[in-house]
C-alpha positions as CSV (number, residue, x, y, z in Angstrom):
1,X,122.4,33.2,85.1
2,X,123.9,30.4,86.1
3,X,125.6,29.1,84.0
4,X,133.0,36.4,77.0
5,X,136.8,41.6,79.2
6,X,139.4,44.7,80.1
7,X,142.4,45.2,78.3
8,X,143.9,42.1,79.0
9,X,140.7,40.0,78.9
10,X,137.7,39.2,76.6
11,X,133.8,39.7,77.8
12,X,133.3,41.0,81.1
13,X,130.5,38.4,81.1
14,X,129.5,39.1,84.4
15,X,127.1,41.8,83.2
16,X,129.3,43.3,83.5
17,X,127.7,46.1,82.4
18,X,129.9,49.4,83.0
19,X,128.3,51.7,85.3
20,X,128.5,54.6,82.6
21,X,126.0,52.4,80.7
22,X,123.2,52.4,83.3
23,X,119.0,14.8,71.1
24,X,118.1,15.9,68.8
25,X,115.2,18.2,67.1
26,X,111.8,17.4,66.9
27,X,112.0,14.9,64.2
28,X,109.7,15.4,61.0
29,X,108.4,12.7,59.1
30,X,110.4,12.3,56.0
31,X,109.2,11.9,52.9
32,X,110.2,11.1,49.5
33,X,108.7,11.1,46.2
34,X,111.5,9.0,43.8
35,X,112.1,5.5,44.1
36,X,114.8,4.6,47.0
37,X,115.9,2.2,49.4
38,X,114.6,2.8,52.9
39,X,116.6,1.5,56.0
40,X,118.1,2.9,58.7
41,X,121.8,2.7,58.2
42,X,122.3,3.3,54.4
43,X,126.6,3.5,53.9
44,X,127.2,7.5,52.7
45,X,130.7,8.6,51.3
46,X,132.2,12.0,51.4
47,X,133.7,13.8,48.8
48,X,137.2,12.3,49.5
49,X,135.8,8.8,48.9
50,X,136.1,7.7,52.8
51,X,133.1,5.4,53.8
52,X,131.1,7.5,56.6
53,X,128.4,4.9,58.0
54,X,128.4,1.7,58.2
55,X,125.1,-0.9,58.1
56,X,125.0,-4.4,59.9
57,X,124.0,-7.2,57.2
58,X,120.8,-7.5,59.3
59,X,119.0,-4.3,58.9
60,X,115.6,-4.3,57.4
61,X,115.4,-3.2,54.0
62,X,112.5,-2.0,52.3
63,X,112.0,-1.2,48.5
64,X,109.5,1.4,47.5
65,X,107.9,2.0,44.0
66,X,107.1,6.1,42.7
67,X,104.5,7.8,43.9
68,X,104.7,6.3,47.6
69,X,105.4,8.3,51.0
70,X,108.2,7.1,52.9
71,X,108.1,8.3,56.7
72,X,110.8,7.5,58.9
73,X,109.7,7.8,62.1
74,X,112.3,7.5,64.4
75,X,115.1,10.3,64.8
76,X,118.6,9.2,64.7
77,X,120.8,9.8,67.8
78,X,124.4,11.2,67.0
79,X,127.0,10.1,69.4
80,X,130.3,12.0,69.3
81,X,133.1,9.9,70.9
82,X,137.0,10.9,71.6
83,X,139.3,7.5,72.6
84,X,142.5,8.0,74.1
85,X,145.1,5.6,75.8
86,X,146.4,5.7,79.1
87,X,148.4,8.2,78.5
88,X,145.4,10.4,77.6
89,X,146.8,10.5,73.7
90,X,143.7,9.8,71.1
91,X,143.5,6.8,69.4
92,X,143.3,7.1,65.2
93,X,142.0,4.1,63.3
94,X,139.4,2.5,65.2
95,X,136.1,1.0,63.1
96,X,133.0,0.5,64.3
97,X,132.9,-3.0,65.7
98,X,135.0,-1.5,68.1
99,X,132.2,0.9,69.2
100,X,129.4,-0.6,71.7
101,X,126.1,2.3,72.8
102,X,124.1,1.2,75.6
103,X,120.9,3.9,75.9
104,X,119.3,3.5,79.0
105,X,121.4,0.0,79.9
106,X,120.4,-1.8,76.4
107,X,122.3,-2.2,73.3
108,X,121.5,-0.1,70.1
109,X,122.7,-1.6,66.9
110,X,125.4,1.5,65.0
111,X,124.0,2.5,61.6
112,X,126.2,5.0,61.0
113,X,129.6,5.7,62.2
114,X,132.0,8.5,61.1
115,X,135.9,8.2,61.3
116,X,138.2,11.2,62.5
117,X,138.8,12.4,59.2
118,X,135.4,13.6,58.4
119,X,134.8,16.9,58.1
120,X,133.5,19.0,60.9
121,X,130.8,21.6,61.5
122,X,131.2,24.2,64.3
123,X,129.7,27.4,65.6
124,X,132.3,29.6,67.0
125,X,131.3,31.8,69.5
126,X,133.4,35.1,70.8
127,X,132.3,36.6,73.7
128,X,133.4,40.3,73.4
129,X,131.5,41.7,76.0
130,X,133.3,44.8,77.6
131,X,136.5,44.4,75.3
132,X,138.7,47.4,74.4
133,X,140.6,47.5,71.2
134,X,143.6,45.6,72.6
135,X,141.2,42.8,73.6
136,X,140.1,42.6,69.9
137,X,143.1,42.2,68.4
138,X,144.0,39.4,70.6
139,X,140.4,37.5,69.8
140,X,140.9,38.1,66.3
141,X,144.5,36.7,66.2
142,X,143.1,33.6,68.6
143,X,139.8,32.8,65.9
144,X,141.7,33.5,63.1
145,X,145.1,31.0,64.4
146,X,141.8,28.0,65.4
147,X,140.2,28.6,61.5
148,X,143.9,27.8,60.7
149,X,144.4,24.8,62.3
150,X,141.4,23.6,60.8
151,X,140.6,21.2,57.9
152,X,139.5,21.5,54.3
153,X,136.0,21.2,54.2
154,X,135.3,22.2,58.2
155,X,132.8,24.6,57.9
156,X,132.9,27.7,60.3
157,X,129.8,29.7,61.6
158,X,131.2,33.3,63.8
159,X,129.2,34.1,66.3
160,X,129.4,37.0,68.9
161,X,127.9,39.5,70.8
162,X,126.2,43.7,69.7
163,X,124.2,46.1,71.7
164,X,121.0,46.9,70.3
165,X,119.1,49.9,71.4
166,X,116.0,49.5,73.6
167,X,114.0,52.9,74.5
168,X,117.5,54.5,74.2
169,X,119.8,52.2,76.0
170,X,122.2,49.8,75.0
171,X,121.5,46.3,75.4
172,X,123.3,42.9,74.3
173,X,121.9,40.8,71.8
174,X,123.5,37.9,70.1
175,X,125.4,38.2,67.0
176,X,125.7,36.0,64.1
177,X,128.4,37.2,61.9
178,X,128.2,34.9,59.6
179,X,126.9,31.0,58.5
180,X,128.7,27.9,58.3
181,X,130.9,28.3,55.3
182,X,134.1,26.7,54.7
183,X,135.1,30.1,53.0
184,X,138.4,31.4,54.5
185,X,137.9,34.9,53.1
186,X,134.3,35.2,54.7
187,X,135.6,34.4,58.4
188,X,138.3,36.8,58.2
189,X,135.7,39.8,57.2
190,X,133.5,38.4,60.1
191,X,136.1,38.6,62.7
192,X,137.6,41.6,61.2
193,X,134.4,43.5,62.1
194,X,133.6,41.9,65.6
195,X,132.7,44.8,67.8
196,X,131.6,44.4,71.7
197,X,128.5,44.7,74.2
198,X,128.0,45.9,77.1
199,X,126.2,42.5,78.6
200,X,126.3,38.6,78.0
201,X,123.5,36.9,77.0
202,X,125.7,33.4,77.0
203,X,122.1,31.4,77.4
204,X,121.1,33.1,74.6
205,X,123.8,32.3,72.2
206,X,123.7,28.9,73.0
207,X,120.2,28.2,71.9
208,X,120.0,30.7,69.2
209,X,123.5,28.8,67.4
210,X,121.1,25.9,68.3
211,X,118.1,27.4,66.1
212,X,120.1,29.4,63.4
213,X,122.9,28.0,63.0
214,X,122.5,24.1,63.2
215,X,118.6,24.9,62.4
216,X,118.9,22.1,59.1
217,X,119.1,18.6,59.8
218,X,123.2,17.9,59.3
219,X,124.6,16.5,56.0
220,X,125.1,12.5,55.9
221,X,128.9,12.9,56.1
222,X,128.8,15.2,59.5
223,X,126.2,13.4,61.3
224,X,127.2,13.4,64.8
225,X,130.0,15.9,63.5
226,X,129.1,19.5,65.0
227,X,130.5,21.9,67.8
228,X,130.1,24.7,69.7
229,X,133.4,26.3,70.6
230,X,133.0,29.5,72.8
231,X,135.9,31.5,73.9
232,X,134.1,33.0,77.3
233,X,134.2,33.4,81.2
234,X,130.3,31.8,81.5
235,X,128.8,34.1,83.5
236,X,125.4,35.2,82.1
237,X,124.6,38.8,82.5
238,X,121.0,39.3,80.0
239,X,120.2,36.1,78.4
240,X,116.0,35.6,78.1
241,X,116.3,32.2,79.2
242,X,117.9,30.4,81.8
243,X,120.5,27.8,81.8
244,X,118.5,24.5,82.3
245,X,116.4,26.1,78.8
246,X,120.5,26.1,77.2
247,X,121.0,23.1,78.7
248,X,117.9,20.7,77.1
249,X,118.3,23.0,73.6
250,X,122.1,21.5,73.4
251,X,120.5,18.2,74.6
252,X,118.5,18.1,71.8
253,X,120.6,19.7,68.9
254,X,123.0,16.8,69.4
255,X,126.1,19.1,69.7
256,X,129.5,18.9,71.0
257,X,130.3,21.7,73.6
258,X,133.5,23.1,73.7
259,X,134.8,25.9,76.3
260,X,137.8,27.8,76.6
261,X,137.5,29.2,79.9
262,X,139.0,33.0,80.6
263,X,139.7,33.8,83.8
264,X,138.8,37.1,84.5
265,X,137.6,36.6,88.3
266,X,140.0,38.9,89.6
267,X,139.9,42.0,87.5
268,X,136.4,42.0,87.5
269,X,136.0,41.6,91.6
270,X,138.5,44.4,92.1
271,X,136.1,46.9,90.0
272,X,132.7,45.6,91.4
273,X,134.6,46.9,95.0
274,X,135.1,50.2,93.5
275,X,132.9,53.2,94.8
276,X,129.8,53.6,93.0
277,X,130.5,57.5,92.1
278,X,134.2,55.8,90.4
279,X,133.7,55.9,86.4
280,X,136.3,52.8,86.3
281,X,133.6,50.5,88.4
282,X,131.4,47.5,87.1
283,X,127.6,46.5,88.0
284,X,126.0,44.1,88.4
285,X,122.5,43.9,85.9
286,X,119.2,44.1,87.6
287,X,118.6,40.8,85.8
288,X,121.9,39.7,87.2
289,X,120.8,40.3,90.7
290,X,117.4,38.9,90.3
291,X,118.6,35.1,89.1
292,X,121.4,35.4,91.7
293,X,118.9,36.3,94.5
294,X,116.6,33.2,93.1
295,X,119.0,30.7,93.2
296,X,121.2,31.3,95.9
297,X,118.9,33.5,98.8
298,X,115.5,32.9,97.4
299,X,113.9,33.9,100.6
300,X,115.0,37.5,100.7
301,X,113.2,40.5,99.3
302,X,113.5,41.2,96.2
303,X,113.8,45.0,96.9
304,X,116.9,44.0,98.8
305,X,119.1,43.1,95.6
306,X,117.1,45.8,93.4
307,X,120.1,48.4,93.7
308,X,123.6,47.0,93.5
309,X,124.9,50.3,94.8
310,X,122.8,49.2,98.3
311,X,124.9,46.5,98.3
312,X,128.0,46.3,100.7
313,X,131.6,45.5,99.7
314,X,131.3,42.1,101.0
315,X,127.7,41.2,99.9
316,X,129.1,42.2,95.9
317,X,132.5,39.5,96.4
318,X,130.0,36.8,97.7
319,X,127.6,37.6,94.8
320,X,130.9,37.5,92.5
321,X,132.3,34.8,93.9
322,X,129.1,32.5,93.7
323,X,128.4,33.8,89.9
324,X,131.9,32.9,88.5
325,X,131.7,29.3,90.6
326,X,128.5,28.6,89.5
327,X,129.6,29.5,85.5
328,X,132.4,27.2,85.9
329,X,130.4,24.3,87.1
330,X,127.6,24.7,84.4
331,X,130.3,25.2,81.5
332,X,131.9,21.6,82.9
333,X,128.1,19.7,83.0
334,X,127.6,21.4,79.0
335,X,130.9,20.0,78.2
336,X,130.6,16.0,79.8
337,X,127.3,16.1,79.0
338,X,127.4,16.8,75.2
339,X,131.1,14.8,74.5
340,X,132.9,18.1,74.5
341,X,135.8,19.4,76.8
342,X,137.0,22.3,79.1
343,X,140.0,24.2,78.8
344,X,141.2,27.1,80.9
345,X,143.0,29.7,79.4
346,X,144.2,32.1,81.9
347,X,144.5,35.8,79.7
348,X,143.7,35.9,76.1
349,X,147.4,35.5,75.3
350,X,147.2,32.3,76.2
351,X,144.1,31.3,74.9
352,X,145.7,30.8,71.4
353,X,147.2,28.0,72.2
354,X,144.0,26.8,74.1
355,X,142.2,26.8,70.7
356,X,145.0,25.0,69.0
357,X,143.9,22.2,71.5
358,X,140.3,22.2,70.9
359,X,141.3,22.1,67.1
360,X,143.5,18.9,67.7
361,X,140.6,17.3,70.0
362,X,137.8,17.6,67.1
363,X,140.0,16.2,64.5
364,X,140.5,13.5,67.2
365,X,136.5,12.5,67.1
366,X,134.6,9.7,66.0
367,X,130.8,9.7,65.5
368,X,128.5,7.0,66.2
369,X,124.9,6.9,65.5
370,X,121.8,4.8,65.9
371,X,118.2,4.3,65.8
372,X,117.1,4.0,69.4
373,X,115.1,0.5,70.0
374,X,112.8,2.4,72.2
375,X,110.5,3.9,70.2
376,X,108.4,5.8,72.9
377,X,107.7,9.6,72.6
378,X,107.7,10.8,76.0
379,X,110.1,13.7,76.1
380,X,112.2,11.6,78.6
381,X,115.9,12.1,79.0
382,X,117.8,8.6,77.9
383,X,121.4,7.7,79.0
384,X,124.0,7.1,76.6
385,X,127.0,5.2,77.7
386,X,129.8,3.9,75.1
387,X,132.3,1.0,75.3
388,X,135.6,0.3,73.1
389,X,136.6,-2.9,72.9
390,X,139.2,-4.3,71.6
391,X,141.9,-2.2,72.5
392,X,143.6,-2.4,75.8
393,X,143.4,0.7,78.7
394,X,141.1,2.5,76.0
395,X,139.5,5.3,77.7
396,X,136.2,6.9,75.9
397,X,134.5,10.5,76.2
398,X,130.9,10.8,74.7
399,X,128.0,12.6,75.0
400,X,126.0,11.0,78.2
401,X,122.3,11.5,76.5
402,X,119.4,13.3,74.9
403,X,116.0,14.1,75.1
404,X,113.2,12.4,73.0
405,X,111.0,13.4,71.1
406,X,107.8,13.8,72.4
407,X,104.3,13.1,70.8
């Protein structure tokens, strides 16, 4: 609950139900039957020819004859990194000795670095929740003007939001509408036929693109190369899980997070004020109220935020209020904390050219990666920081760590 809407606005995430509707995965050992070279920065190319990684003369090396196991046992950490100058404009044609990772305060050798012409792999999610038809056209028009601005051989995953039907009544599930493909034609059927909820499982989304879409270990030329882009509001109206469980699943999955940021605040406080016998009102979910009354008055009863309708006028603001600063706040610690970036968009007219942003930014992004020196298992977060060097008033954004594995 804590950390996409009206005619005018996507997902009315704040459950907005309507009253008429009462990092990195766990890495496997790896092995190979055919003879190959094992090491831990072995130079790829993509399909265009471009060198992807890049290996230090020093790295170990070992040859293995047919019939042996190789197991590589440590995971390798993807870094995404944007550089800009002074003047906040991103820097094209840096190489890797220009790229220094610290984890944890010590130095970690680059194996594999990725320039920002590499192709890109991204989950794009639509939060639809509450939409009328108006709304739709206006999220369609926005994905399909972002696939646009996209590069040959970006690969596209749609993901959104349905109701489901549970003992008779309606509840919001998450929606994959279709896989990563780099097929134009299969994102415009996908969008085409985006329909609405009436909830937002946000959490939900988040660790299910986590599970299904990025689910296989990435290609060798989009290591540290995949996104999350969400077109939503943030606030989490039925999600399962909470936000810190979203939180460590990104932490893990190595993704960048993206956010376009609606702002529907305003339309949505006005109906929560409405009289609770007035068709045109909102509610709050009973799930909603329960997280709300957890994190913010965990002392009170819990009967006492059972009912929103019980509620007064200024007890449902507050709660409003709270929700949609709380949203915001968790969407900016998903973003700084994978590499990715916030924008704020402030109706869905104008969160076209939002989207043509976020499409500049990822062909803007370098990818570093490494084999961490510490080889522990504990599950303990680890800090990433990253220097440029090199070039004067450089300015870098990366993701600030992960999660590792644990034994």
């Amino acid at each position: 609950m804590r950390f996409v809407i009206p005619s005018f606005i996507v997902g009315l995430s704040l459950s907005l139900v309507f009253a008429a509707t009462a990092a990195n995965q766990e890495p496997q050992p790896n092995k190979q039957q055919r003879p190959r070279t094992v090491g831990q920065g072995n130079s790829q190319s993509n399909s265009k020819g471009n060198s992807n990684t890049s290996q230090p003369a020093t790295t170990p090396v070992e040859e293995v004859d047919e019939g042996d196991i190789v197991r590589v046992e440590t995971q390798l950490v993807s870094v995404p990194a944007v550089v800009t100058d002074r003047n906040g404009r991103p820097l094209a044609g840096l190489k890797i000795e220009n790229f220094a990772v610290m984890e944890d305060g010590k130095a970690q050798t680059l194996t594999n670095f990725a320039t920002t012409e590499t192709p890109f792999e991204i989950a794009l999610l639509l939060d639809t929740s509450g939409s009328t038809r108006e709304d739709l056209g206006l999220i369609r028009d926005a994905a399909n003007a972002f696939i646009a601005a996209l590069r040959p051989g970006d690969r596209v995953a749609i993901v959104a939001f349905k109701n489901r039907q549970d003992d008779g009544i309606p509840m919001a599930t998450v929606d994959l509408r279709s896989s990563l493909t780099d097929d134009r034609g299969d994102f415009r059927v996908a969008i085409e036929s985006l329909g609405t909820s009436n909830g937002t499982p946000f959490y939900d989304s988040l660790a299910e693109i986590s599970k299904q879409v990025f689910r296989e270990q990435p290609r060798n030329e989009v290591r540290g190369r995949r996104a999350i882009v969400a077109l939503t509001d943030g606030v989490d109206s039925s999600s399962n899980i909470g936000f810190d469980d979203a939180r460590a699943t990104l932490a893990r999955t190595g993704v960048a997070a993206y956010f376009i940021q609606l702002n529907t605040e305003d339309y949505v406080e006005d109906r929560l004020l409405k009289d609770c016998e007035d068709d045109g009102r909102l509610t709050l979910s009973a799930k909603q109220l329960e997280r709300f009354r957890r994190l913010f008055v965990p002392n009170a009863q819990k009967e006492d935020y059972e009912d929103f309708c019980r509620l007064g006028q200024f007890e449902r603001m507050d709660i409003s209020r709270r929700l949609y600063n709380l949203a915001r706040t968790e969407m900016n610690e998903l973003a700084r904390g994978t590499g990715g970036r916030n924008f704020s968009a402030a109706t869905l007219r104008d969160a076209r050219a939002e989207f043509a942003q976020v499409a500049n930014e990822i062909g803007t992004q370098y990818s570093l990666g490494y084999y961490p020196s510490n080889k522990t298992r504990d599950g303990q977060f680890r800090k990433i920081s990253v220097e440029v060097r090199g070039v004067k008033d450089a300015q870098v954004r990366a993701r600030e760590g992960y999660y590792a594995a644990k034994q």
